[in-house]
N, C-alpha and C positions, 0 to 999 in steps of 0.2 A: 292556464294562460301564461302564467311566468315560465311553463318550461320549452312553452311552444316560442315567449319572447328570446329565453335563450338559443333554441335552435334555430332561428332566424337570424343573430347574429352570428354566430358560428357559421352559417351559410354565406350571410355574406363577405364574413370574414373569408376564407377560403374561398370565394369567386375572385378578393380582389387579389389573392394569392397568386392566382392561376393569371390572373392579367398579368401581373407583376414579370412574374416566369415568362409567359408568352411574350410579352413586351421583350424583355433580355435576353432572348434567343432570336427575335425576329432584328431587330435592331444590328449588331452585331454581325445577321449576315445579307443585309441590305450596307451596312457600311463596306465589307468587305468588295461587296461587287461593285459598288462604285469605287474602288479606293483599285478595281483590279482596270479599270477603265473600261468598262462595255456594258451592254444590257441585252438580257435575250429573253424574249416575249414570247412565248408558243404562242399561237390564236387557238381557244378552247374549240372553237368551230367544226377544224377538222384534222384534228388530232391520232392518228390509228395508230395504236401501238401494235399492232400485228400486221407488221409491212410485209408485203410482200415485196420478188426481187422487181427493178426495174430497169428498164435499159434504155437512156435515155437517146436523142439524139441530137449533135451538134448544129446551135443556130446562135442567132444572133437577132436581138430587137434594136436597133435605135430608134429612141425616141425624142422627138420632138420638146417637150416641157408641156405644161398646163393641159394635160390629156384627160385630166378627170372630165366624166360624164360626155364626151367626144364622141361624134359620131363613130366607128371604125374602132374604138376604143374594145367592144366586145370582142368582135369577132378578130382584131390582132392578139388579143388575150386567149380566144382559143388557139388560135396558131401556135405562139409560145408556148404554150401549156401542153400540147400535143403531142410538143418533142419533149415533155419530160415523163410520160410515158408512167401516169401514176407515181411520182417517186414525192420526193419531200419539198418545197420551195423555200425559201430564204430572198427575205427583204435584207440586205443590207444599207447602213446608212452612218452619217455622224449627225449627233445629237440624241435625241429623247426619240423613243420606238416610237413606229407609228401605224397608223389601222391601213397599210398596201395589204399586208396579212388577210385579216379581216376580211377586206372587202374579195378579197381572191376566196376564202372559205365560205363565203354567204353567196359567191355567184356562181364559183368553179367545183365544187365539192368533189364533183364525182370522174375530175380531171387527177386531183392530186393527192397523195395520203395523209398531207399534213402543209401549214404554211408558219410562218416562223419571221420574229422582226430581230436583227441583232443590230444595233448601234455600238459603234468603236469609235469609240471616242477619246485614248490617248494610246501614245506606242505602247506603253506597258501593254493594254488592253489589245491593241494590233497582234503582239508579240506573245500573247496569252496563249496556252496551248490549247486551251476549251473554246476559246474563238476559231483557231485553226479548224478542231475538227469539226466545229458548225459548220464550217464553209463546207470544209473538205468531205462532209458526210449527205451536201443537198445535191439534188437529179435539176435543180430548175434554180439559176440565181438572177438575183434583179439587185441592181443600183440603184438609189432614189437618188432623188432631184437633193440637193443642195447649195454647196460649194464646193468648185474643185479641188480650189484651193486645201479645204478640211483636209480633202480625200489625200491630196499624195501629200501634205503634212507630216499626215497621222499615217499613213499606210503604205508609202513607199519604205521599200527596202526592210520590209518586215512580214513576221509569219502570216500575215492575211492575205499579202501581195503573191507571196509562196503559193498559197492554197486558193487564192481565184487563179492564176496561171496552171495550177493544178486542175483544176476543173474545164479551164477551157482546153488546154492541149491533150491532159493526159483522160482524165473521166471521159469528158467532148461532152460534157452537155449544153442545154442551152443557159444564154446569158443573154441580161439585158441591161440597157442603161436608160434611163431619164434628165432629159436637161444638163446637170453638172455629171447624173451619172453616164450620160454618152458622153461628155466632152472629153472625158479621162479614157475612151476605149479606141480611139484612134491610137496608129505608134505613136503621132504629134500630138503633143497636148496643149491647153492654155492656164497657164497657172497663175490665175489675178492676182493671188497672193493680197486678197483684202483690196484691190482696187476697183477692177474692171474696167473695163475697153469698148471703145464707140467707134463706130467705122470712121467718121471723120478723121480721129485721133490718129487711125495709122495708115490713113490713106494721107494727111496731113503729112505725117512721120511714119515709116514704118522700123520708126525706131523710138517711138516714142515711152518714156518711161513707164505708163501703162500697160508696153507690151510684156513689161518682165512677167512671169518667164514662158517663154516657148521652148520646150524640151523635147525631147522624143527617142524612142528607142528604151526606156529605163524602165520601165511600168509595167502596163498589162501588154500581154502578148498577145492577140490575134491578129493571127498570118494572113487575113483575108483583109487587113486593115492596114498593112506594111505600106510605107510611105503615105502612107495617111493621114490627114487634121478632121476635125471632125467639130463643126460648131452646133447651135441648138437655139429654137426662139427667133429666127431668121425672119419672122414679120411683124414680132412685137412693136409695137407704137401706140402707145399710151401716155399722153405727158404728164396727164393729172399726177401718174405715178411715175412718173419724171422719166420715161422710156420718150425720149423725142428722137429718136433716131431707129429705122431698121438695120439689122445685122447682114446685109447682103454685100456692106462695103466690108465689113469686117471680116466675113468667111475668106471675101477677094484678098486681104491684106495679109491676112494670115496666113494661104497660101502660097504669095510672094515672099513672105520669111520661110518657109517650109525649103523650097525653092533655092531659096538663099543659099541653106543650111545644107541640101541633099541633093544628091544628081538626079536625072532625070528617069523612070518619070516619075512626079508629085501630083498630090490628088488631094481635094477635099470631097466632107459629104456633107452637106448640111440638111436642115430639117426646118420645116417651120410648126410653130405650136399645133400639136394636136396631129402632128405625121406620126406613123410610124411604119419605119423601114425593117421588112421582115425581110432575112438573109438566111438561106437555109443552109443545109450542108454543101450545096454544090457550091455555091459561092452565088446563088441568082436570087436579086432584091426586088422586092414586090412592095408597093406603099399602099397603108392602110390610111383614109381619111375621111374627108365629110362628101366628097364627091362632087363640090362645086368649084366656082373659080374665085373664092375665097380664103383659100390656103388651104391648110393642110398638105403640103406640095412636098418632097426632098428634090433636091440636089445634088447631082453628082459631075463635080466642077475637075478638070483637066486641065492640067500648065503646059499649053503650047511652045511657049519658049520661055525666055528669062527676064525679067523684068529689064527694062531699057534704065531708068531711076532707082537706085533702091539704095540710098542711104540717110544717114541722121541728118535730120532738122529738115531734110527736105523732100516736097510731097514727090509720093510714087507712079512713076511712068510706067506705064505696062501697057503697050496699044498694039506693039503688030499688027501695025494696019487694021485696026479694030477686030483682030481676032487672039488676043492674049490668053485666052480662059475658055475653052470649050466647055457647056454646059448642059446637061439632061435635067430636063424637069421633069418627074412624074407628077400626076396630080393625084394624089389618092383617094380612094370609093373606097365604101366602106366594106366593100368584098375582096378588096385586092384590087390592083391594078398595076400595069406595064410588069416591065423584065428588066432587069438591069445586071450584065454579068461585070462581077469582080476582077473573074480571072482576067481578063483581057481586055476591059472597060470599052468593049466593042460591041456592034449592031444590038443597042437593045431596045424593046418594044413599048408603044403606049406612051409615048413622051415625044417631047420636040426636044430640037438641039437649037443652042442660040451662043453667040461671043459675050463676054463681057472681057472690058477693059477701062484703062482711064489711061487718057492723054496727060491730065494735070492734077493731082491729087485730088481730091474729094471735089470739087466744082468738074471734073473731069472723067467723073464713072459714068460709067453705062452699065448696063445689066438688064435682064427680062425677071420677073416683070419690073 
């Protein structure tokens, strides 16, 4: 008995050894990666270490925001998934990884070889060279939903900026964005920089302090999106969560600063929660939705001419005889629906066309719906 009490301490003397060890090797390289500014999550799901080659092909998702569980939601995910032609996916984001991965391995498996979450979360981490070739080594990239702001904080003018421009011009795979992540893939972007913006605000002003900053040209490059704004959530109205205003003055305002800024012609896309606008290689956009007259709709808004009002402190006139804003709605089904060409923002199918304008700032808009 006493030599079996000894060898039981001795056992567990040496288990707590190995925690000891284990503890001081795990520690050390969890601080390190946080301290390198990123996090990269493989999803155990669907993981192939024996890739084969793949070849993917160039598209584009905008999406709308709050697309989980959505009607349209699947089958715009085989769409995307289609042109990456079995290769590797990557969720990009800022903050703490999260299950887009996941839920693409538990539904898509036998679309893709692998799916993958990286969060960049400071420029060191942006500027990381193992974040670079995360990017620079995926066949399928998706944006999530956040802040745009995080996004060109931390990621402009840095190696991550490098290697999504990489992916979109030179690899040409596909790419996607959500909510903050479409708002960044227009040339034009909106960068609340921690505020945010209410259509009142800059149809009020469309100068108003909340519009800092409208930028464009400096970021992400796709050529199908030149002279482009691109907004997201375009029917949100919820006030309990303090959303009392929709976003369809706000695409119009934004436009008119785009406008401002750039000759002619200027173009917005917007999106309402739960669209998603699939743009393949030709440049021709088809929207995924619920299929009723409940949203789900994109937007593709056109500056007829130049705002008649458009300075500080005072609300914006944009009427042309109540045709300021040429606009295509599609309504999306969850199988696809209408045409919409890029190249030449001309004859396309499945959609109406309507004006929107304002005679006098926000008491003064129109729009459909």
């Amino acid at each position: 008995m006493e030599s079996l009490r000894i060898f039981s301490k001795k056992l567990r003397i040496l288990c707590l050894t190995l925690l000891l060890i284990s503890a001081f090797i795990f520690i050390p390289t969890q601080t390190a990666i946080a301290a390198e500014g990123y996090q990269y999550d493989p999803s155990p799901g669907c993981n192939n270490p024996n890739k084969t080659n793949s070849y993917p092909t160039p598209a584009v998702m905008l999406i709308g925001g709050s697309e989980s569980r959505k009607e349209g939601e699947k089958q715009a995910t085989e769409w995307f998934l289609d042109r990456a032609d079995k290769g590797d996916y990557l969720v990009i984001r800022f903050g703490n990884t999260g299950s887009q991965a996941d839920w693409i391995c538990e539904n898509f498996s036998d679309k893709i070889n692998s799916a993958s979450e990286l969060a960049i979360n400071t420029r060191r981490g942006a500027n990381s060279e193992a974040v670079e070739n995360y990017i620079r080594d995926a066949e399928a990239l998706f944006i999530a939903g956040g802040r745009q702001d995080d996004y060109v904080a931390t990621w402009k003018g840095t190696y991550t900026e490098d290697a999504i421009n990489y992916l979109i011009n030179d690899k040409k795979v596909p790419i996607a964005g959500t909510s903050a992540g479409m708002a960044i893939l227009g040339e034009y972007y909106y960068d609340p920089r921690g505020r945010g913006l209410v259509s009142s605000e800059i149809l009020e002003d469309p100068f108003h302090p909340n519009t800092d900053d409208i930028d464009g040209g400096d970021f992400i490059d796709i050529p199908l999106l030149k002279d482009t704004i691109t907004d997201t959530h375009l029917d949100r109205l919820n006030p309990s969560r303090g959303y009392k205003e929709t976003r369809y003055g706000r695409i119009f305002g934004l436009l008119a600063r785009v406008v401002d800024d750039n000759s002619f012609p200027s173009y917005a896309i917007g999106a309402e929660e739960g669209a998603f606008i699939a743009i393949d290689k030709n440049g021709i956009a088809t929207v995924f939705g619920n299929g009723t007259t409940r949203g789900e709709d994109a937007y593709f808004l056109q500056a007829e001419t130049r705002p008649e009002t458009l300075r500080e402190d005072e609300p914006l006139r944009w009427d042309a005889d109540g045709k300021a804003v040429k606009v295509y709605r599609i309504q999306g089904k969850p199988e696809g629906s209408g045409q919409f060409n890029l190249n030449d923002w001309k004859s396309p199918e499945g959609g109406q066309w309507s004006y929107w304008y304002t005679r006098y700032g926000n008491a003064g808009f129109r729009h459909c719906p």
